[in-house]
C-alpha positions in Angstrom: -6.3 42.9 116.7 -2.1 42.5 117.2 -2.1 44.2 119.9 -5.2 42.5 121.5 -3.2 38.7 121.2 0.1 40.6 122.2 -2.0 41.2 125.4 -3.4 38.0 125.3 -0.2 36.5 125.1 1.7 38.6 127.9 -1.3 38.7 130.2 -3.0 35.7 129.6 -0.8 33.3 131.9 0.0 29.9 130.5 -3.1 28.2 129.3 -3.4 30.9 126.9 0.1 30.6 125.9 -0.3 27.0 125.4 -3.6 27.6 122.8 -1.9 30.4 120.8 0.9 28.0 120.1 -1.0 25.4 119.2 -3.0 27.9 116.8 0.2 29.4 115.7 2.0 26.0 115.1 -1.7 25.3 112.6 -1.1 28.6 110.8 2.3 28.3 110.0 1.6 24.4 108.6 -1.2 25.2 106.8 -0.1 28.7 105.4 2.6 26.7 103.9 0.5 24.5 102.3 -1.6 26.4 100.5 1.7 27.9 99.0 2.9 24.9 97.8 -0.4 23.9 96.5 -0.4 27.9 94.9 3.1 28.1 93.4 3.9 24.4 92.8 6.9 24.6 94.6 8.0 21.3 96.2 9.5 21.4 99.5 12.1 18.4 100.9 9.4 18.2 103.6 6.1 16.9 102.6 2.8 18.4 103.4 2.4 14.9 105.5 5.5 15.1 107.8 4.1 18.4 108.6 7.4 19.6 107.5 9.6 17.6 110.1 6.9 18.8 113.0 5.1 15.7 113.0 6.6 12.6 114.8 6.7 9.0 113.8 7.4 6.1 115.4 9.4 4.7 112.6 13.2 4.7 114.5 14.8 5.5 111.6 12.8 8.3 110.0 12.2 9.7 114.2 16.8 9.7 114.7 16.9 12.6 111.8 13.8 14.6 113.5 14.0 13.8 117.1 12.6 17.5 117.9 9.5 16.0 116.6 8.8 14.1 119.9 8.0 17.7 121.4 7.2 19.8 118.2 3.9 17.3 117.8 2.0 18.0 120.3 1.6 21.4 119.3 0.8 20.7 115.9 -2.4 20.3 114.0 -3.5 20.0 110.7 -7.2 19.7 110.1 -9.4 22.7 111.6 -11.7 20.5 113.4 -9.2 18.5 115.2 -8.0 22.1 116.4 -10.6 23.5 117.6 -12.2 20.2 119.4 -8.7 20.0 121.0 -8.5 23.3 122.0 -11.6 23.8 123.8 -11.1 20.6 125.5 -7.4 22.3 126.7 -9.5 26.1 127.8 -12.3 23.6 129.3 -9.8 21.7 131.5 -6.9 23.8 131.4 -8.4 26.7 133.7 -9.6 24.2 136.1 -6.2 22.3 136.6 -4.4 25.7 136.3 -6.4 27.1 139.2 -5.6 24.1 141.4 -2.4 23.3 140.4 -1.0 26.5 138.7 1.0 27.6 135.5 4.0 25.7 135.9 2.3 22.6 136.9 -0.3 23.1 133.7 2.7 23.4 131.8 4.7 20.5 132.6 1.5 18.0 133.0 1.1 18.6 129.2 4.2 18.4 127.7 5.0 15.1 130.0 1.5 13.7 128.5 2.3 14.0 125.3 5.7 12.6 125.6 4.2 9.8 127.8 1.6 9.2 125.2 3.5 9.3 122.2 6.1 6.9 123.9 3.7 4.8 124.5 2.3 4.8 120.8 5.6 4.5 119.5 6.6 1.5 121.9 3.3 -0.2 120.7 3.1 0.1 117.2 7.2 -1.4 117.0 5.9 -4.0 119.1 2.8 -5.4 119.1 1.8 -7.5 115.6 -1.5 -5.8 115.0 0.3 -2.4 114.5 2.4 -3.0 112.4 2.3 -0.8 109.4 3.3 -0.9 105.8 4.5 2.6 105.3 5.6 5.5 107.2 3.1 7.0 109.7 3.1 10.5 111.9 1.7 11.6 114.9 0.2 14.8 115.3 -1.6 16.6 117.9 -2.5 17.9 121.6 -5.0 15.5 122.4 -2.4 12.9 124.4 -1.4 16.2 126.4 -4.7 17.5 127.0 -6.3 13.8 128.0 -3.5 13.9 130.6 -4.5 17.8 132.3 -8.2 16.2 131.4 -8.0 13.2 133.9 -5.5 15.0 136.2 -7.9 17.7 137.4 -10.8 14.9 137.1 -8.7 13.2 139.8 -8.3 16.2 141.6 -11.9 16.6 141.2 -13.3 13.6 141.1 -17.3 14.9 142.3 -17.5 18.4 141.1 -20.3 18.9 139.2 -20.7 20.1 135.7 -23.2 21.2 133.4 -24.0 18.5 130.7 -26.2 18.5 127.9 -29.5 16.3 128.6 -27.9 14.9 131.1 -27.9 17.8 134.0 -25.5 17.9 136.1 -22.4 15.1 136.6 -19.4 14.4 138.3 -16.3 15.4 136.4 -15.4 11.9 136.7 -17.4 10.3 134.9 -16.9 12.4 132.1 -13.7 12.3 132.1 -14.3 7.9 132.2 -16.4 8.8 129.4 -13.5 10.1 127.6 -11.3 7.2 128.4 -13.8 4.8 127.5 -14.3 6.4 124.1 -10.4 6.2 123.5 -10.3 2.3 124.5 -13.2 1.1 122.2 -12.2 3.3 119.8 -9.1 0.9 119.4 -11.9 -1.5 117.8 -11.5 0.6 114.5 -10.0 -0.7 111.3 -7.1 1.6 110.9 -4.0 1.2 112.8 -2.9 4.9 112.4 -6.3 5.7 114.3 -5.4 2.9 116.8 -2.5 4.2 117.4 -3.9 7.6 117.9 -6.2 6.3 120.7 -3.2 4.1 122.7 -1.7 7.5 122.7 -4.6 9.4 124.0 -4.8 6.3 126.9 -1.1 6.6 127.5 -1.9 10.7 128.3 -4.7 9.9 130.0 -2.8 7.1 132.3 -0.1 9.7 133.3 -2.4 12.4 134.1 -4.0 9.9 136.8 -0.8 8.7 138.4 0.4 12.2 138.6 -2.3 13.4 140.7 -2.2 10.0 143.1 1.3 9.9 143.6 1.5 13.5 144.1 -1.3 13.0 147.2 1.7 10.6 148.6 4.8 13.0 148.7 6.2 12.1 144.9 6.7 14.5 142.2 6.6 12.7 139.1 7.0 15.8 136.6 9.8 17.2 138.9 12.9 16.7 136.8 10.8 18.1 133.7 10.1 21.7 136.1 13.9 22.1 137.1 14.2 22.0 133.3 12.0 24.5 133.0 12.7 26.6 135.6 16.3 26.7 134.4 15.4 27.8 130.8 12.8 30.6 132.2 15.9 31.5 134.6 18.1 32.1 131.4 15.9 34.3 129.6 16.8 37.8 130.2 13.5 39.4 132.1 12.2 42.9 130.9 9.8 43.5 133.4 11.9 45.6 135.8 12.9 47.8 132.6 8.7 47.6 131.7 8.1 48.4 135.3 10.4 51.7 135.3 8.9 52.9 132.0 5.7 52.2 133.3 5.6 54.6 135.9 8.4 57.2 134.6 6.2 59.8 133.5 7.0 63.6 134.4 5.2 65.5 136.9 5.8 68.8 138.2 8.3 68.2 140.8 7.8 69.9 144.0 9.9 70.7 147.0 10.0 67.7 149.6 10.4 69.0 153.2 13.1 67.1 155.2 11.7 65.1 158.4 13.4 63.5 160.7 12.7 60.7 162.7 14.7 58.9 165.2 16.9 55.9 163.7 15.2 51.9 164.7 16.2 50.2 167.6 17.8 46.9 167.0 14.9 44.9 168.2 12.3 47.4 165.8 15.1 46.6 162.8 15.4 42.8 163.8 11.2 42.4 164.1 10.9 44.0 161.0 13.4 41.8 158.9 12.1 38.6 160.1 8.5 39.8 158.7 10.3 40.5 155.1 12.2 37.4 155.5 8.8 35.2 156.3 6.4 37.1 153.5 9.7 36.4 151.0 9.4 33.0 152.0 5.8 32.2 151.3 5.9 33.9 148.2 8.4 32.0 147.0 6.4 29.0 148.7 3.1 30.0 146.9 5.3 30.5 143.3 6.8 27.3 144.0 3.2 25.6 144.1 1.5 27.6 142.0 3.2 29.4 139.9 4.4 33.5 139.1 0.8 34.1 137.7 -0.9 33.0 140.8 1.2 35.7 143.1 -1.5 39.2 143.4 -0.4 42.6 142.5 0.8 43.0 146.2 3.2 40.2 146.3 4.6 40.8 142.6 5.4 44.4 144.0 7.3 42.8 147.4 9.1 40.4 145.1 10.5 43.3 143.1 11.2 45.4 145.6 13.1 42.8 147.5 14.7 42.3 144.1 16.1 45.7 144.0 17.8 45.2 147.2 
């Protein structure tokens, strides 16, 4: 089983990263719950802080966990809210990632759920009727995933999906169904669950602007990919050294007979650069737009090759 989510984790490409985190992040929280509750031990961080993971939008309690603006989007505490969340993300997420690619899946989530939960946090420090007595956290994907959720709905607005008892309908619409849900849903008593769904909206908002402002030359999640592109650049890469074990296995070596051929004329050397140099370029092109995963066996191969020279 390890080494089936070892390949699921190496092989998988981002929107199985993303789930695996967010199951992993549910583990650990839970896990450490039940020890508590098992040993009696008491913790600095309570089981309701999701031990500094969840976010707040008290200012004061937020300044001593500020990783918690990124750490709660990944984190879940009850199973249901999981599992709904996560098969929302593998539902939406392979549709988005196939239009848009890794990178792009990547960054439209993580700005979602900052746009969301700044949004929340804004609102419930501002407006009267959110107001609350006591400490409140955040917790969960859904503000991320509504944003990837109305971003490929936008990019999609009319393809057609299989609903129960209701046949077929435009992703659109469902994904207005969502939204609607959300904004009626502020109706409710509590103003921790009000909160939750201005949130969701403020996801949802950001994955719609992304997609129409992208259609008119601006990249809205662009300072976000540099970032990420810079830390993925830092991170010393094993694949050459995997590549090289991969196919070092020992073979009875065999004499190789010398040919010769007559050396390239310039023009034959010059041709034959230029069709390196354009293939290099519309790789990176197509890894630009689409990310690494997107590239086929073929083109990874080139890019290492080229690598190596």
């Amino acid at each position: 089983m390890w080494e089936d989510l070892k390949k699921s984790w190496t092989s998988g490409g981002m929107l199985y990263r993303l789930i695996w985190v967010n199951v992993g992040v549910f583990v650990f929280i839970n896990s450490t719950i039940v020890f508590t509750k098992l040993t009696g031990i008491q913790l600095s961080e309570n089981t309701s802080g999701g031990f500094s993971l969840f976010a707040t939008a008290h200012l004061p309690t937020l300044l001593y966990r500020p990783w918690s603006i990124l750490t709660h989007m990944f984190a879940h505490k009850e199973i249901f809210h999981l599992l709904f969340n996560m098969m929302l993300l593998w539902w939406m997420g392979r549709m988005y990632a196939a239009e848009a690619g890794s990178r792009r899946l990547l960054s439209t989530y993580i700005m979602g759920g900052l746009v969301g939960f700044t949004i929340y946090a804004v609102s419930v420090n501002v407006l009267p009727g959110l107001r609350m007595e006591k400490v409140s956290f955040a917790y969960g994907a859904s503000a991320a995933i509504m944003s990837i959720f109305t971003a490929t709905a936008t990019l999609n607005p009319t393809k057609k999906i299989p609903f129960f008892l209701f046949g077929s309908i435009d992703l659109k619409y469902i994904a207005m169904g969502y939204v609607l849900f959300d904004y009626f849903g502020i109706l409710g008593d509590s103003s921790v669950e009000t909160g939750g769904r201005i949130a969701h909206l403020g996801g949802a908002a950001f994955g719609y602007f992304l997609i129409v402002y992208s259609r008119k030359g601006m990249n809205l999640v662009r300072w976000l990919e540099v970032v990420i592109d810079m830390i993925m650049s830092s991170i010393p890469s094993s694949s050459s050294s995997s590549f090289r074990k991969k196919f070092s296995f020992s073979k009875p070596t065999k004499k190789k007979i010398k040919t010769t051929r007559p050396p390239k004329s310039d023009d034959e050397f010059n041709t034959e650069r230029k069709e390196r140099e354009d293939q290099l370029d519309a790789i990176l092109e197509k890894i630009s737009r689409h990310g690494y995963d997107h590239l086929t066996k073929e083109e990874k191969q080139f890019l290492f090759n080229q690598s190596k020279k």
